[in-house]
N, C-alpha and C positions, 0 to 999 in steps of 0.2 A: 589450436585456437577454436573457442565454440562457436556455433554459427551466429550470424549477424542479419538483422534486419539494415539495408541501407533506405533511408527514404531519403530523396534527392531532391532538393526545389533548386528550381531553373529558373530564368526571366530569360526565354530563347524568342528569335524571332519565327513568329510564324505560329505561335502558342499563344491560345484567347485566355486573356489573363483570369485565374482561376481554375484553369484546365486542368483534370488531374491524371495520366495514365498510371495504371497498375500494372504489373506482370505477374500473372499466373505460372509458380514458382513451386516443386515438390518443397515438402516443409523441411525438407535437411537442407536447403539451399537457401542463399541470401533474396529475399526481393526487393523491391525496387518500386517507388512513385515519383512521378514530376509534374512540376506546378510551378506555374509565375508566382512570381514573388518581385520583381522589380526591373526595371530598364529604360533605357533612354536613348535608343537609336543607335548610338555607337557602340552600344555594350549592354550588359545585362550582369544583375546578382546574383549568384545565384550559392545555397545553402545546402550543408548535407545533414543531415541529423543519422548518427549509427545507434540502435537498439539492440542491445541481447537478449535476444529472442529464449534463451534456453532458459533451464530452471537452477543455474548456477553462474558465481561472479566469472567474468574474464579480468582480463588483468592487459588487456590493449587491442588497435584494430589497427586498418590499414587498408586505404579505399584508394584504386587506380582507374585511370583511363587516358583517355587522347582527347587531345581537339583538331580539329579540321584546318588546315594551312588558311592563313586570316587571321586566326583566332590565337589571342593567347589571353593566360591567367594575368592580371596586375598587382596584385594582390591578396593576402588571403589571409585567414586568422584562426584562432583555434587550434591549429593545429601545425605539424612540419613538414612544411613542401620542400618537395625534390622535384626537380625538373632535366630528362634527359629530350631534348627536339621538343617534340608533341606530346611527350608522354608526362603525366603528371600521376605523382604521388602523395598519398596524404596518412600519416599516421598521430597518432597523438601524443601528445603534449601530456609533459609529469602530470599535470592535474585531472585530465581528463579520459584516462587508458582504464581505469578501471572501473568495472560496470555492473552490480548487482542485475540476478534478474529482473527482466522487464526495464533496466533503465538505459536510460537513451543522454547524449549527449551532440552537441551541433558543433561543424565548422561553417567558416564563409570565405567566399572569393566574389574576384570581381573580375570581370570578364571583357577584354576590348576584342571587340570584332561580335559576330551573331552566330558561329559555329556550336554545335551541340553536344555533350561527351561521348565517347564511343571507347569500344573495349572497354566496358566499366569492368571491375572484379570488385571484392571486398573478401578480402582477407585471401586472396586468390583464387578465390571461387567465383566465375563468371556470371553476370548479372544482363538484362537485356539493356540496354540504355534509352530503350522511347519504342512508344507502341505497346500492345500486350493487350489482356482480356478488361473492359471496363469494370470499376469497382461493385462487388459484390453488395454492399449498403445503399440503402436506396439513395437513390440523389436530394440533394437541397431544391428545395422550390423555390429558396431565393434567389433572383436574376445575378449573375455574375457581375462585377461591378465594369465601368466602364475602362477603367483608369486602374493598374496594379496598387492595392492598400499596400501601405507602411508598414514595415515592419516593426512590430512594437519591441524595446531594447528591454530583456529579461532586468529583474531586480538587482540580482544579482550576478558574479562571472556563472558561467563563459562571457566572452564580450558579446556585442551587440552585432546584426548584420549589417545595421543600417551604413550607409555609403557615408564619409565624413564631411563635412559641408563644405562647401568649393567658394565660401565669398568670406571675407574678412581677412584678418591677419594670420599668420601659423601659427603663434599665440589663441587671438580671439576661436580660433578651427579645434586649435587640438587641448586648450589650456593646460593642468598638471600632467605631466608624461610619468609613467610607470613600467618597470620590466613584467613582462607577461608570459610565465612562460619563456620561451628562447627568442619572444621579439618585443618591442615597445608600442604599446597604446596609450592612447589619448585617453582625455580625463571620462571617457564614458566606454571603456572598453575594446574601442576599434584600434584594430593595426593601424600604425603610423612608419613609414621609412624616408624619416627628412632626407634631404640633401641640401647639401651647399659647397661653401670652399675655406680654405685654413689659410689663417693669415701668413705672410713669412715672417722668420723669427725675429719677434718684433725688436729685439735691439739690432737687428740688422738690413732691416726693410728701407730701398731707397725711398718712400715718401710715406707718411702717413695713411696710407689707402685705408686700411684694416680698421683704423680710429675717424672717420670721417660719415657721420649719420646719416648724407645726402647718396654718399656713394652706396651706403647700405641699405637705404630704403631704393633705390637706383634695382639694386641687383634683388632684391626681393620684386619689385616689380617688375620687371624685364626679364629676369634669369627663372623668376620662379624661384629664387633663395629661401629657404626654411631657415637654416643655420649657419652662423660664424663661429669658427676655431680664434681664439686667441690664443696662439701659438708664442706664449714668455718665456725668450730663450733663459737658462737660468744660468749656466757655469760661464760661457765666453765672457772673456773681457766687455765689458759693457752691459753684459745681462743682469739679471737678477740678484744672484749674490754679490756685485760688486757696484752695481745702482740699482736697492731697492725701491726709492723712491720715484724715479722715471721707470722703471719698469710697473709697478703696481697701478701707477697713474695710466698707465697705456691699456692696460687690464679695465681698469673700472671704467675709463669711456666709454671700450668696446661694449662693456655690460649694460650702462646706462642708453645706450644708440640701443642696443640690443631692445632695451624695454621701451625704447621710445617708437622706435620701427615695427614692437609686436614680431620678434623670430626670438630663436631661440640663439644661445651663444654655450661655447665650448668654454672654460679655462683652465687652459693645459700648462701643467707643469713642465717645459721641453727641456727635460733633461735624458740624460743617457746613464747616469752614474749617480742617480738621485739618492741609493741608499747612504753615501756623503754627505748631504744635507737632511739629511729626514727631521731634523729636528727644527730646520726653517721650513719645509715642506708644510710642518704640524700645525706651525703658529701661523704662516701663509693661508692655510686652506681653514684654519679656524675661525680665522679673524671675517675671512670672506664669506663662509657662512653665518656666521652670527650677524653679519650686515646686507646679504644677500641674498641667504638662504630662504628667507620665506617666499622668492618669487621664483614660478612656475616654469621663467624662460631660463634656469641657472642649469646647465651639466657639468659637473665637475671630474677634469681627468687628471689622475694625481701621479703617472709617471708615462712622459708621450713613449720613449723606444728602450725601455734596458737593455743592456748589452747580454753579454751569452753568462750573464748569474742563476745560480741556482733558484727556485722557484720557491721550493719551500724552506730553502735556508737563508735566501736573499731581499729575493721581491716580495711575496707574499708577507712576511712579518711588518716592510715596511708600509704596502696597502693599509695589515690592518691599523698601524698605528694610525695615519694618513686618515683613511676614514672612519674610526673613530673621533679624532677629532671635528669632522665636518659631521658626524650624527649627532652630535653634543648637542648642537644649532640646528641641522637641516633633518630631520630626521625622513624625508620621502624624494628629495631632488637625485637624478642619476646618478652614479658613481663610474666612471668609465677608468679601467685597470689595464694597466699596459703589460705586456707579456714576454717573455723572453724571447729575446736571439730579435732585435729590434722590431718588438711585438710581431711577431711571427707565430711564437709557437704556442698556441691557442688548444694546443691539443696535449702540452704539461699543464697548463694550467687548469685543465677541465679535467684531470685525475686529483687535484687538491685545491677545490675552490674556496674562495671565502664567504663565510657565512653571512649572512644578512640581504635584505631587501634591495632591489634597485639596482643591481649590479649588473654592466654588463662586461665584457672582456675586449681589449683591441687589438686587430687583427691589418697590419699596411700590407700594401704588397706597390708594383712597381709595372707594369706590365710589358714590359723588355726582360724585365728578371723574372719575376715570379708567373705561375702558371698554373697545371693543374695540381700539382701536387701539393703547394699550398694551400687550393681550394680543398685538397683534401684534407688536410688538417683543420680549417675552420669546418666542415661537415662533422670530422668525430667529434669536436668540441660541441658542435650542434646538438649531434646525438646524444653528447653525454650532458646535455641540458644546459649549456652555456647560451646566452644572451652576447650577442658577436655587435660591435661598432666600429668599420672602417676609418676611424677618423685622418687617414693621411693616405693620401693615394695617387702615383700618377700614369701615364700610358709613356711611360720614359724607362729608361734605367735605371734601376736603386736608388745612383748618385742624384738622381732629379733631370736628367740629360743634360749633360753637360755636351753632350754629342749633337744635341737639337734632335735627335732621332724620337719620332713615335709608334708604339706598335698599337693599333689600331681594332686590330679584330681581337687580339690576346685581350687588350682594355675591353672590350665590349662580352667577352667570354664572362669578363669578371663583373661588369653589369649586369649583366644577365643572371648571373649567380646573387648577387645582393638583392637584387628587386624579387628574386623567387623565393628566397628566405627572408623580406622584409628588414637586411640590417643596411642602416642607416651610414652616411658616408659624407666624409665634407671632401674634399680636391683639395689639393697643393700644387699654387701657392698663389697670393694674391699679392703680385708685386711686376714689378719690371725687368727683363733680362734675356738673357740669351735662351736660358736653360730651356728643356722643354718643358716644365714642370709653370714657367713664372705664366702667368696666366692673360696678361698685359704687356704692350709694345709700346716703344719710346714716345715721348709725347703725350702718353694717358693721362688726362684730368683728375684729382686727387675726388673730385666731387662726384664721378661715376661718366657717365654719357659714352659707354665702350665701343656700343658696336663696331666703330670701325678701328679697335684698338686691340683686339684679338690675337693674342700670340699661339705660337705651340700648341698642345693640347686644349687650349680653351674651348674652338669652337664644338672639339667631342663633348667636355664638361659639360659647358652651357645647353646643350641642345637633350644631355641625360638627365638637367636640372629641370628642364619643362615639362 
C-alpha cells in the first residue's frame, strides 16, 4: 500500500472551533490534521478525508484508532466499520478505495460522548492523533467563527457529513432510501440504520395490532419506531395462497398507516418454500409495485427464510424473477433477498449476487442460538460488498422461546454489531403470548398505549429502538 495523507476533522470538546493542529511527519509517513467541524454537547462529527500523497493510483486504504471508555462511534458512512471494544476500523467501500495521485476521498462518524481518537494508524503506519508543530502557511486573519459552520453536502456522492435531521417523521428525515455501498442512506446521501419490529404472521396474530394506525403512530412516538415488517404468512392454511384476498387486505392497510404515520414498512413474503409459488410471488409483488411503488416509504422483501436450497440453482433464479417483476413499476425502492439455511447464510449469497441497484441481503439470527460465528458470516458478506438487513430477530431461541428464556448480553453482542455496520433491523413479533419473541402481554390495547404491557424481550427491543 502507498503512503497516505490522513487529514482528520473532529468536533472534540475542548477544540476552538476552527482550530487546526498539524503533525510534522517525515514524507514517507502518513500525516495528520484536526479541526472542528461540528457538535453539540453530547457528541461531536467528526470527518476523515484520506489522500494519496504518492505519484501513482492505490487501489484501497484503511484508517484505525481507539476512543477513550465514554466515547463511542454511532454511526458512520463512507466507509466499513469494524468494531473490536474501543478499537475502530475504517476501510473503504467498492466506490471509494481507489485513488489516483493527489486524490482524496472522505468518511464520516458520529460520535456520542467527547473522547478523542488515539492510536490513529492509516494503512498501519502510526500517525500522532492531536498536538504536533503548528501549520507551516501563514494563518487566516479572519476571526474564527463563534459557532462550528455547516457542513456543506458535496454535489455529488460520497454522501454528505452533515448529522440527519432529528424532527419530523422518518419518512419526512430520511425521504427516498438507497443502497450505498454495504449500507442504506437517506435521500441526501447520509447513513440511515432504521429500526423497528415485525408484525406476527399476519394470518396468525391474535388481534390486529400490526394493522391499527393509532398503535403505529403510538410506537413511532414512544418507541422511536422508523419501520413495520408486514410479515404475510403465505403457505399455512389461512395464509396467502389459500385467502388471497384477507391476506393482501392486511398488507395494504399496514402500507396505507404506514404513509399516513410517515415510517417506512417492510412487505415480506413469509414464506419458507416460496420457489412453489414464484409465480403468485410474480404477480403479488407486481401488482404492488405498479400501485405502490412510487412512494419512498415501500421496502419490498420477496422471500422472509428459505430453507437449506441451493442458492444459485434455487433461490437466486427465483429473486430474479421476483424482482424483475417489481423493477417493471419500481425501479429505485429497496429489494430486501432472503438467503439460505433460514436467511443465515449471507456469506453463499455474497460469492453469487444478483445484479441490479438497491439490493440488500437478510440475515435473522436468534440470540440463544446464534452468536459469533454468524456474525461472522454476515462480516464476509460485508467484505465481499453485500448490503445486510436484519429483518427478523429475537434475544430467544430460534424457535422464538417457546421456553420464555432470553439471552441478553449475546442480543446486545448483536446490537452492537448492527449499529457499527449501520444494518438496519425490525424485532419479532408484535403480538400477544407466551413466547419470548411476542413483544406484548395479555390485556394490550389494539390502539397502542403499552408501557405497561411489555412482555419478554420487549423492554431490550424498545429501549435499542430509542
Amino acid at each position: 500500500m502507498r503512503t497516505l495523507r490522513l487529514v482528520t476533522s473532529l468536533a472534540v470538546a475542548g477544540l476552538l472551533a476552527g482550530a487546526v493542529a498539524t503533525i510534522a511527519t517525515p514524507a514517507s509517513a502518513a500525516t495528520a490534521a484536526f479541526s472542528v467541524t461540528n457538535s453539540w454537547g453530547s457528541g461531536y462529527q467528526g470527518q476523515v478525508t484520506v489522500t494519496n500523497d504518492t505519484s501513482a493510483p492505490i487501489s484501497g486504504w484503511r484508517v484505525e484508532f481507539d476512543l477513550p471508555a465514554g466515547s463511542r462511534i454511532s454511526q458512520s458512512w463512507n466507509a466499513q466499520q469494524t468494531t473490536s471494544g474501543s478499537h475502530y476500523t475504517f476501510s473503504n467501500v467498492s466506490w471509494n478505495g481507489a485513488l489516483g495521485a493527489g486524490a482524496s476521498t472522505s468518511f464520516g462518524f458520529l460520535v456520542e460522548g467527547s473522547g478523542t481518537p488515539v492510536n490513529c494508524t492509516v494503512n498501519g503506519n502510526s500517525v500522532s492523533c492531536s498536538g504536533g508543530t503548528p501549520p507551516t502557511t501563514p494563518p487566516s486573519t479572519t476571526p474564527p467563527p463563534t459557532t462550528p459552520p455547516p457542513t456543506t453536502p458535496p454535489p455529488t456522492t460520497p454522501p454528505p457529513t452533515t448529522p440527519p435531521p432529528t424532527t419530523g417523521t422518518p419518512v419526512e428525515r430520511y425521504g427516498q432510501l438507497r443502497v450505498c455501498g454495504t449500507t442504506m442512506c437517506d435521500r441526501s446521501g447520509a447513513r440511515v440504520q432504521l429500526r423497528g419490529v415485525s408484525s406476527m404472521w399476519l394470518n396468525w396474530e391474535t388481534a390486529p395490532y400490526a394493522e391499527n394506525l393509532s398503535a403505529l403512530r403510538w410506537m413511532r412516538d414512544n418507541w422511536n419506531l422508523q419501520v413495520i415488517r408486514a410479515a404475510m404468512g403465505v403457505e399455512p392454511a389461512g395464509a396467502y395462497l389459500s385467502d388471497p384476498g384477507r391476506a393482501r387486505a392486511q398488507v395494504e392497510t399496514i402500507i396505507n398507516n404506514a404513509v399516513s404515520a410517515g415510517v417506512y414498512v417492510i412487505v415480506d413474503w413469509h414464506a419458507h418454500e416460496a420457489q412453489n409459488n414464484q409465480s403468485q410471488a410474480v404477480a403479488f409483488f407486481g401488482d404492488l409495485a405498479r400501485r405502490y411503488g412510487h412512494l419512498p416509504n415501500v421496502i419490498w422483501e420477496t422471500w422472509n427464510e428459505p430453507l437449506q436450497f441451493s442458492w444459485t440453482g434455487v433461490i437466486k433464479p427465483y429473486h430474479q424473477a421476483v424482482v424483475s417483476a417489481i423493477r417493471a413499476a419500481d425501479p429505485d425502492n429497496i429489494v430486501v433477498l432472503g438467503t439460505p439455511t433460514w436467511s443465515q447464510d449471507v456469506d453463499v449469497a455474497a460469492a453469487s449476487p444478483l445484479s441490479g441497484a438497491n439490493l440488500m441481503y437478510t440475515l435473522h439470527f436468534y440470540s440463544c442460538t446464534h452468536g459469533a460465528s454468524l456474525r461472522a458470516k454476515g462480516d464476509a458478506a460485508i467484505r465481499a460488498g453485500l448490503a445486510l438487513f436484519v429483518t427478523e430477530w429475537g434475544a430467544s431461541n430460534a424457535d422464538g422461546g417457546l421456553d420464555g428464556r432470553a439471552c441478553l448480553p449475546e442480543a446486545q453482542s448483536w446490537i452492537d454489531w448492527m449499529r457499527a455496520n449501520g444494518i438496519s433491523w425490525t424485532a419479532w413479533k408484535l403480538d400477544v403470548g407466551t413466547d419470548t419473541t411476542n413483544l406484548l402481554s395479555p390485556g394490550a390495547p389494539v390502539t397502542g398505549g403499552w408501557n405497561n404491557y411489555l412482555h419478554g424481550h420487549a423492554p431490550f427491543v424498545v429501549a435499542n429502538m430509542r
